[in-house]
C-alpha positions as CSV (number, residue, x, y, z in Angstrom):
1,X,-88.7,-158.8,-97.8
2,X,-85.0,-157.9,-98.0
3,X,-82.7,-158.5,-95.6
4,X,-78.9,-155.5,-95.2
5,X,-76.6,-158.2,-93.7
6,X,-73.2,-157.1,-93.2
7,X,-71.0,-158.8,-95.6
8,X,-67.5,-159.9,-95.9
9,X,-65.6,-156.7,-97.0
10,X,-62.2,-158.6,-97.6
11,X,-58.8,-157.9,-95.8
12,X,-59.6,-160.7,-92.9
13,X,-62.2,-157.9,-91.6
14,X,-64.8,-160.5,-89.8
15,X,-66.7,-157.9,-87.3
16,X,-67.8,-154.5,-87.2
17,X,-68.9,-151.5,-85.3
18,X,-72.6,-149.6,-85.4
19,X,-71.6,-145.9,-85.6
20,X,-74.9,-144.4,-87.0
21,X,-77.9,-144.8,-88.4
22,X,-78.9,-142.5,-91.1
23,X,-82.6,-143.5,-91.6
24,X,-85.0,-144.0,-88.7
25,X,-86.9,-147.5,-87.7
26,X,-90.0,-147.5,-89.8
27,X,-88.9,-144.8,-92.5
28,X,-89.6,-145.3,-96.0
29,X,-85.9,-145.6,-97.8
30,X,-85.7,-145.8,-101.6
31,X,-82.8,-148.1,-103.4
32,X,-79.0,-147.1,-102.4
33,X,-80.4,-144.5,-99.7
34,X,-77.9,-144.6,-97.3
35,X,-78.8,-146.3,-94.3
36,X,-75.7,-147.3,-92.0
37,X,-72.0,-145.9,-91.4
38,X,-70.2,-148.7,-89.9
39,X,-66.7,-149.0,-88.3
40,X,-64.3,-151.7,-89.6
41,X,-61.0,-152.0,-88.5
42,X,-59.8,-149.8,-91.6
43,X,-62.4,-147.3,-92.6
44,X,-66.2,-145.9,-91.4
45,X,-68.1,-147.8,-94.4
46,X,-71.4,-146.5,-95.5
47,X,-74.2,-148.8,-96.6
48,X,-76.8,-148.2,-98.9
49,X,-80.5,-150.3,-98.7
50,X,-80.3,-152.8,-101.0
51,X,-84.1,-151.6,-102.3
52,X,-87.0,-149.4,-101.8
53,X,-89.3,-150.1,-98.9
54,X,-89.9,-149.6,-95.2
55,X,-87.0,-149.7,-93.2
56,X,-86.5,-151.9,-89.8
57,X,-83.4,-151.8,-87.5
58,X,-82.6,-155.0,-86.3
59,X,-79.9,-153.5,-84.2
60,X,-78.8,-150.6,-82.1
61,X,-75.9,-148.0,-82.6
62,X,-72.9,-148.7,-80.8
63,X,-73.5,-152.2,-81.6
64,X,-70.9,-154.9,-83.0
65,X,-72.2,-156.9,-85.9
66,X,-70.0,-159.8,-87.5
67,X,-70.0,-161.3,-90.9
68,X,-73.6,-162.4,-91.9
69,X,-75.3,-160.7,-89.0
70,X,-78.4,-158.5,-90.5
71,X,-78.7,-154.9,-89.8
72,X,-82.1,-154.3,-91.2
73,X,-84.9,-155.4,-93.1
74,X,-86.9,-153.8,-96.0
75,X,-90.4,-154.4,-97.2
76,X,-93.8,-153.7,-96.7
77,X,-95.2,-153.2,-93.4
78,X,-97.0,-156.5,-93.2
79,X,-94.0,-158.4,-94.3
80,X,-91.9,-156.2,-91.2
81,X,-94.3,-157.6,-88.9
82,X,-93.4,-160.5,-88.7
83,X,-89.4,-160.0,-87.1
84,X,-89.3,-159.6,-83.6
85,X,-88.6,-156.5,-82.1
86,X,-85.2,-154.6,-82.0
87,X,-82.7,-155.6,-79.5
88,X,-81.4,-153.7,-76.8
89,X,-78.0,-151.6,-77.1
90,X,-76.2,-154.3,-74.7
91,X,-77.9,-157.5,-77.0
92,X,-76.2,-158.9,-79.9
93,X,-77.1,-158.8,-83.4
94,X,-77.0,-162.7,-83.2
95,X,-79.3,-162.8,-80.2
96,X,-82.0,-160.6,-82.3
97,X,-85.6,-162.6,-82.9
98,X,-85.3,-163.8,-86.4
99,X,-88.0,-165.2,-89.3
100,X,-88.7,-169.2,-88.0
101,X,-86.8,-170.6,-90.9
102,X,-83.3,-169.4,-89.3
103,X,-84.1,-171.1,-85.9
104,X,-82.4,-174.9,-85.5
105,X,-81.9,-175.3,-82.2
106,X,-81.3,-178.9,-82.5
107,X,-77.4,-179.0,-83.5
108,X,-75.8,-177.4,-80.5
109,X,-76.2,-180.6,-78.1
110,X,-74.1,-182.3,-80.7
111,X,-71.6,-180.2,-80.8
112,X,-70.8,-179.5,-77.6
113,X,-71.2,-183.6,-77.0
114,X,-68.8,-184.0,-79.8
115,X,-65.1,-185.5,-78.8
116,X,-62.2,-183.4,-78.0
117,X,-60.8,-185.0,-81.3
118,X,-62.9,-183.3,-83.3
119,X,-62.4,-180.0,-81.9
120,X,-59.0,-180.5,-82.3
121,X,-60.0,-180.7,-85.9
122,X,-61.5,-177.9,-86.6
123,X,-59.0,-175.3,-85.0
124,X,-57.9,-172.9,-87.7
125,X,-54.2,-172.4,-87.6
126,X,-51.5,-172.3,-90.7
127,X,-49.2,-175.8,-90.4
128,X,-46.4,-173.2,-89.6
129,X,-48.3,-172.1,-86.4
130,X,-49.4,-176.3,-85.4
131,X,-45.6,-177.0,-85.5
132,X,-44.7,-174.0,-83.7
133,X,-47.4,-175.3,-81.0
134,X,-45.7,-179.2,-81.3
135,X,-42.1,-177.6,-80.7
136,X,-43.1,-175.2,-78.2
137,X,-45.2,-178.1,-76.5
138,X,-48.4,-176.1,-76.0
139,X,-51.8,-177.5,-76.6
140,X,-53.1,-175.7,-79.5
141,X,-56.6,-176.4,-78.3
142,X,-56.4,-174.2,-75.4
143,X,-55.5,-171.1,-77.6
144,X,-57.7,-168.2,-78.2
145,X,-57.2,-167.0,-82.3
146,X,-57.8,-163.8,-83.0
147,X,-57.5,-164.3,-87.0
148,X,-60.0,-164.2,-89.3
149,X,-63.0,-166.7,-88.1
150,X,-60.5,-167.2,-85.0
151,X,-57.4,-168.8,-87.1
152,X,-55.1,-168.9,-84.2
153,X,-51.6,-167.2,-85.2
154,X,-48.4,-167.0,-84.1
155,X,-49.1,-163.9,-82.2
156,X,-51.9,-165.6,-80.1
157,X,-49.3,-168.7,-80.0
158,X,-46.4,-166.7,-78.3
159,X,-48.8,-165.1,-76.3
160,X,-50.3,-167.9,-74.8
161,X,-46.8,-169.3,-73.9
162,X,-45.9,-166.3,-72.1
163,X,-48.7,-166.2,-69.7
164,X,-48.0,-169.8,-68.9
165,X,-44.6,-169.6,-68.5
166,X,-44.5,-166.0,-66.4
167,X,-48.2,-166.3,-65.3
168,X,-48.7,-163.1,-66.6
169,X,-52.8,-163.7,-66.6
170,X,-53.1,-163.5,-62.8
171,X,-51.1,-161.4,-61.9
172,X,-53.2,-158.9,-64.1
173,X,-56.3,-159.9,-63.1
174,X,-55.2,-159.2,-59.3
175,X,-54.6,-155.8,-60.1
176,X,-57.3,-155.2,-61.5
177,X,-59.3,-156.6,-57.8
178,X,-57.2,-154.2,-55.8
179,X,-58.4,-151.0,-56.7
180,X,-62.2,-150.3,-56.4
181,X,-64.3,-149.6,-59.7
182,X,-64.7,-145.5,-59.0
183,X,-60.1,-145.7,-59.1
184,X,-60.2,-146.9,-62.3
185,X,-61.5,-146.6,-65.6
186,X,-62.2,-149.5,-68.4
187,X,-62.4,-147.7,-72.1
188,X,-63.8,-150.2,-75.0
189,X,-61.5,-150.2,-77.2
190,X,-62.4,-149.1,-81.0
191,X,-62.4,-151.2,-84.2
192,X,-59.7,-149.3,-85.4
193,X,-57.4,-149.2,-82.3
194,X,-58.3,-153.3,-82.0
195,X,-57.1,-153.9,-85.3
196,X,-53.9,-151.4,-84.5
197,X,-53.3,-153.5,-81.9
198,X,-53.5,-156.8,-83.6
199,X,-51.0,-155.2,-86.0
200,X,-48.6,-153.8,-83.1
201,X,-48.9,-157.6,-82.0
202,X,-48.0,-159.0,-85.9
203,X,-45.0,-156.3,-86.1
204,X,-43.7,-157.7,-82.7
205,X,-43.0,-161.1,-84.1
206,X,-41.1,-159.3,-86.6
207,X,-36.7,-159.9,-85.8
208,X,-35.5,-155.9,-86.9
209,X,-32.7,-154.0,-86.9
210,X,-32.4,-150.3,-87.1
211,X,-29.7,-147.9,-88.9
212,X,-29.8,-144.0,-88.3
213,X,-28.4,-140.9,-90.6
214,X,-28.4,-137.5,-90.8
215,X,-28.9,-135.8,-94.8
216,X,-28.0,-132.6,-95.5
217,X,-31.2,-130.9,-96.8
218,X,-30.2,-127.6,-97.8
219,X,-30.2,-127.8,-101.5
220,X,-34.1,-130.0,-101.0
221,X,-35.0,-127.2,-98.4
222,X,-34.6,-124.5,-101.1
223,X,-35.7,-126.2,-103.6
224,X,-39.3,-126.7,-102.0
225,X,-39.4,-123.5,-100.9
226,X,-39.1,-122.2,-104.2
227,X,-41.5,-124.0,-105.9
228,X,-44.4,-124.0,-103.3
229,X,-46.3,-120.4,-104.4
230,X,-46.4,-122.2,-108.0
231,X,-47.6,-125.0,-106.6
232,X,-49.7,-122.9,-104.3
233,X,-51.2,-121.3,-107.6
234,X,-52.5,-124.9,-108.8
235,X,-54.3,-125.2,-105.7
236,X,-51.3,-127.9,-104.5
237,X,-49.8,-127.9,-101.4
238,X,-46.0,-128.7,-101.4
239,X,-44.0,-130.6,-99.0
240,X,-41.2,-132.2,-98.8
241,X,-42.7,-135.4,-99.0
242,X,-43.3,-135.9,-102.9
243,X,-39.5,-135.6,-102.9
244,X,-38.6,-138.0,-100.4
245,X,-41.3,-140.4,-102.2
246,X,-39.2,-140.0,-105.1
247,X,-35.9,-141.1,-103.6
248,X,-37.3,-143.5,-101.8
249,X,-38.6,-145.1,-105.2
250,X,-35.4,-144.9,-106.4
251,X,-33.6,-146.2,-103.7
252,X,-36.2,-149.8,-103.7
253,X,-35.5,-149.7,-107.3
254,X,-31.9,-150.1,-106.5
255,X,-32.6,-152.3,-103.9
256,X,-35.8,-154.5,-105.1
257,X,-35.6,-157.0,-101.1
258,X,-36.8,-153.8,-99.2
259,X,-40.1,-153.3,-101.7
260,X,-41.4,-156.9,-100.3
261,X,-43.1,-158.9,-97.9
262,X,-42.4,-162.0,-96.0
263,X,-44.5,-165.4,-96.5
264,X,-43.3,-167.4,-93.2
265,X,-45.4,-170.3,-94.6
266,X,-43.7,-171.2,-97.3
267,X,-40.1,-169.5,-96.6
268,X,-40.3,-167.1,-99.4
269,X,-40.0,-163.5,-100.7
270,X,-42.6,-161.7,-102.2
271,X,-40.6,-159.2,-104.3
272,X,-43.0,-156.8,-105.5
273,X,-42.9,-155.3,-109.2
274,X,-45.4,-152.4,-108.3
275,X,-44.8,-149.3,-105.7
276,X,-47.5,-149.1,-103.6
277,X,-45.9,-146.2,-100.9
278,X,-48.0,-146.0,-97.8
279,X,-47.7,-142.7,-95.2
280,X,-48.9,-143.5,-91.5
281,X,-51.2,-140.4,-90.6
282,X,-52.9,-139.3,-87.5
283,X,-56.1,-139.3,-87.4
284,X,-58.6,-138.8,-84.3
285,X,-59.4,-142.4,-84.3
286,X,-56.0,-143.7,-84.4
287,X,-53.5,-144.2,-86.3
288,X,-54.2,-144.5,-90.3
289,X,-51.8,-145.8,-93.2
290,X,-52.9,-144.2,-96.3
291,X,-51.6,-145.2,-99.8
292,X,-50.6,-143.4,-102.8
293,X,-50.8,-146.6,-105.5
294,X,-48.5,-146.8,-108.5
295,X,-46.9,-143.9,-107.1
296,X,-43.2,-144.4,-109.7
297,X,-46.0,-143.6,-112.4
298,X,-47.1,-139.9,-111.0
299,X,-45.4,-136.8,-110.7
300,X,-44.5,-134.6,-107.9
301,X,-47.3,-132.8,-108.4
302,X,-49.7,-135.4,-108.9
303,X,-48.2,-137.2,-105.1
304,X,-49.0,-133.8,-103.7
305,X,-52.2,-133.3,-104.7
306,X,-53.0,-137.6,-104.2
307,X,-51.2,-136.8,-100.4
308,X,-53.6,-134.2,-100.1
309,X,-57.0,-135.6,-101.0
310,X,-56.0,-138.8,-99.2
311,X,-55.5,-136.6,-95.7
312,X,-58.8,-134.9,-96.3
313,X,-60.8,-138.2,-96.5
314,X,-59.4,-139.4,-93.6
315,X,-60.4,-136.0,-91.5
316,X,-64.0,-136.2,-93.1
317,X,-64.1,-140.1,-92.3
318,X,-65.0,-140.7,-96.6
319,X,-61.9,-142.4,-97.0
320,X,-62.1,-146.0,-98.4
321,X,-60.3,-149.4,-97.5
322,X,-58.9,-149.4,-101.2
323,X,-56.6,-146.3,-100.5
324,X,-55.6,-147.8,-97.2
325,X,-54.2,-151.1,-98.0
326,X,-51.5,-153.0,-100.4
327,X,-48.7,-151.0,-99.1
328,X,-44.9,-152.7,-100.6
329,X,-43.6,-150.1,-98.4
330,X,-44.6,-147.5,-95.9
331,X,-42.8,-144.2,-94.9
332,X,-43.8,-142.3,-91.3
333,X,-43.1,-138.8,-91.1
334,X,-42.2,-137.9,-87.0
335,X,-41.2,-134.9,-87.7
336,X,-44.4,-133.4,-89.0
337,X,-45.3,-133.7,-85.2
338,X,-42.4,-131.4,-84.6
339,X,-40.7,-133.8,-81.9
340,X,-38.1,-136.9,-81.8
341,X,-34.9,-136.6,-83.3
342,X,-34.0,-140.0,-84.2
343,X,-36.8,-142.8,-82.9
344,X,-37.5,-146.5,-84.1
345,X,-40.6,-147.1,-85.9
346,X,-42.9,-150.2,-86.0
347,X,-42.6,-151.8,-89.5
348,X,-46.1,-151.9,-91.1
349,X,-46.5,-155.9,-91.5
350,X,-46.4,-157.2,-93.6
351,X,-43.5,-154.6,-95.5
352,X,-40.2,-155.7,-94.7
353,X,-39.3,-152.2,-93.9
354,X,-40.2,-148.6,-92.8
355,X,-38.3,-145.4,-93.5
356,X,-38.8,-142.5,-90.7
357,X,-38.2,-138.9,-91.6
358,X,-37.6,-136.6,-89.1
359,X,-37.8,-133.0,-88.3
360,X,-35.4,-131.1,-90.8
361,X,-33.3,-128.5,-88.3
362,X,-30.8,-126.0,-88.7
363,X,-27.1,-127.8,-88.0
364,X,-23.7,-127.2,-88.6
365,X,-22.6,-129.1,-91.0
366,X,-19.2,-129.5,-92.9
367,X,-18.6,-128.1,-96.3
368,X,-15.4,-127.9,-98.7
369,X,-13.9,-128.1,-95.0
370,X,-15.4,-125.7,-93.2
371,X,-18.7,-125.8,-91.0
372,X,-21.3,-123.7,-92.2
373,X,-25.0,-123.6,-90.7
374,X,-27.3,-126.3,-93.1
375,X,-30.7,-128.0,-92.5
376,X,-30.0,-131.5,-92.1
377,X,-32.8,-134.0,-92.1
378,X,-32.6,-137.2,-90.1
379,X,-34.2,-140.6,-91.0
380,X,-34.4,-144.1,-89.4
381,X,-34.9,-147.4,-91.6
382,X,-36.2,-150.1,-89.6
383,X,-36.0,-153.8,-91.3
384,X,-37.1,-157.2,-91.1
385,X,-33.8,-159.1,-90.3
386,X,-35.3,-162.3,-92.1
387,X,-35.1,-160.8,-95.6
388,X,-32.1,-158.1,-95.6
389,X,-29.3,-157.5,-93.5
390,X,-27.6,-154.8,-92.2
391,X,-25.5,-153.7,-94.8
392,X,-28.5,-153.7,-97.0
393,X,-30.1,-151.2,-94.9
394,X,-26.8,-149.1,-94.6
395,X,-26.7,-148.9,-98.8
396,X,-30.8,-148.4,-99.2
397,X,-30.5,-145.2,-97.1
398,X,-27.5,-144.8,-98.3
399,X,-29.7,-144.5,-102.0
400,X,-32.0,-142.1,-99.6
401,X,-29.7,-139.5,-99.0
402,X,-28.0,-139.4,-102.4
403,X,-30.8,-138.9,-104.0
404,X,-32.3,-136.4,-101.1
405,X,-28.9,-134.4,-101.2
406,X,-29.4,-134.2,-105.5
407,X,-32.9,-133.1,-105.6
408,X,-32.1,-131.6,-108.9
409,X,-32.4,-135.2,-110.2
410,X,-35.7,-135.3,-108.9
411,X,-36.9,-132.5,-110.3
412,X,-36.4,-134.2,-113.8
413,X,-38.0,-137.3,-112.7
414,X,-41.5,-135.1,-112.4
């Protein structure tokens, strides 16, 4: 007999969510059929049975399942008789009957008998975050993590403080008891908008600062217009975004701090040697980075058409965690949703910056001395205050703009 557990898929994923069975309880599979699609915090992951044989569920859809937990069981009939019987939809994958060898009951006295020095020991928190605790004079024990195997961080830290200190907790929870249950509506949240959350929670602890601009697109604007039906005849799509990938390669080349990431722990720069571009896209799930990799190395064309198979995996759900993550920077494009004109964006942690393009617009704008009507394209580069200042920011998008307002130069880069 075989057991599908659901194993540790990397990037601190520990849980995940049942969206569908693709076999039924009891069918006959054969090797790498696909048997589950599950939801993790970056991508719907399908898994395949690990052999051939008769197929139990050993839980529900719309069930979560955590690192370890088993989904299914293959072998022959007799073997499957032995597992207990599937749980309900409200039951945990933990909770489900298992073979008598998993069952040792007898540990749990122990532990919960075991002294608050020892719990203390096994908490799960970086040194950083324990002296954080120590200066902020909370007791660590008391903290919920929501890390990896529940490392408490800094977020959970802060967090924890503030509901002390402004007794933010009750206050909520009275709300909540003065409206009845048909006024109000609790929606579980997805493994996706969890783990956006946890992020929006990470880029809060993050000291910014913003600086705005306004670029003069004509020349680009023309440009892209003219070379779309070509592109159009090689089944591409063109934007304006291969472009502004482009200059924003040249402009981290320029200025290597902004193509890095912080390490808090050990008070260093990670200055990274490779250009990883991310672009935060919608998708009806929630909000998506996806990642064109090595993207100095490819040509307009090539970004297009990457852009573009990228955006369709994400709308069929196909799209993988290995084209989602490993950003060294990230670029969100507002104005594709037609609003905003300038706005502040959340930096993807853990990039030290974000660059936001906005919707190009027919301005006046001053040439030779005199105003003539141009398409002028504003951005917004947020940055982490800990690793570049201000005047860094104003000459990176500075670099932008240079290089945005001289597309003919990248043209020749491909």
């Amino acid at each position: 007999m075989k057991e599908l557990k659901f194993v540790d898929v990397g990037e601190g994923i520990t849980e995940g969510h049942v969206q569908k069975f693709l076999v039924q309880d009891g069918q006959q599979v054969k090797e790498d059929q696909p048997v589950v699609q599950v939801e993790t915090d970056k991508a719907v992951v399908t898994v395949p049975a690990p052999v051939s044989g008769t197929v139990k569920l050993n839980v529900k859809e719309g069930s979560d399942v955590h690192v370890g937990d088993t989904i299914a069981y293959f072998g022959t009939p007799d073997e499957l008789r032995s597992i207990g019987a599937q749980p309900s939809a409200q039951s945990p994958a933990a909770a489900v009957q298992k073979p008598a060898v998993a069952e040792k009951p007898v540990q749990r006295p122990q532990q919960q008998a075991a002294p608050p020095v020892q719990q203390v020991a096994e908490i799960l928190a970086a040194p950083s975050v324990r002296k954080l605790a120590r200066d902020m004079k909370v007791d660590i024990t008391k903290v919920k993590g929501t890390g990896p195997q529940g490392r408490i961080t800094e977020t959970d830290l802060r967090a924890y403080a503030a509901s002390a200190v402004h007794g933010m907790v009750k206050p909520m929870e009275d709300a909540h008891e003065q409206h009845p249950d048909e006024e109000v509506e609790r929606v579980p949240m997805s493994q996706v908008r969890k783990a956006i959350a946890r992020n929006m929670e990470l880029a809060h602890t993050i000291p910014f600062a913003a600086h705005m601009d306004l670029i003069d697109a004509t020349h680009l604007w023309d440009i892209v217009m003219r070379e779309k039906p070509r592109a159009e005849k090689l089944g591409v799509k063109l934007t304006f975004t291969p472009f502004i990938l482009k200059a924003v390669i040249q402009a981290l080349r320029e200025n290597p701090r902004f193509n890095a990431s912080y390490d808090r722990e050990n008070q260093e720069i990670i200055v990274k040697k490779y250009y990883n571009i991310g672009f935060a896209a919608e998708a009806d799930d929630g909000l998506r980075v996806i990642v064109v990799k090595g993207a100095d190395r490819k040509s307009m064309l090539d970004i297009a058409r990457e852009m573009q198979d990228l955006r369709k995996k994400l709308e069929d759900k196909t799209i993988s965690m290995e084209e989602m993550n490993d950003t060294s920077f990230t670029i969100t494009n507002i104005g594709s949703l037609g609003g905003g004109f300038l706005s502040v964006p959340v930096i993807n942690y853990p990039d030290v910056a974000i660059l936001a393009i906005h919707m190009i617009r027919e301005m006046p704008v001053v040439k030779d001395g005199k105003i003539a009507i141009g398409r002028v394209l504003p951005i917004t580069v947020v940055l982490d205050h800990r690793v570049v200042d201000g005047a860094e920011g104003v000459r990176f998008a500075n670099a932008v703009k240079g290089y945005l307002e001289d597309p003919e130069f990248l043209e020749m880069m491909g």
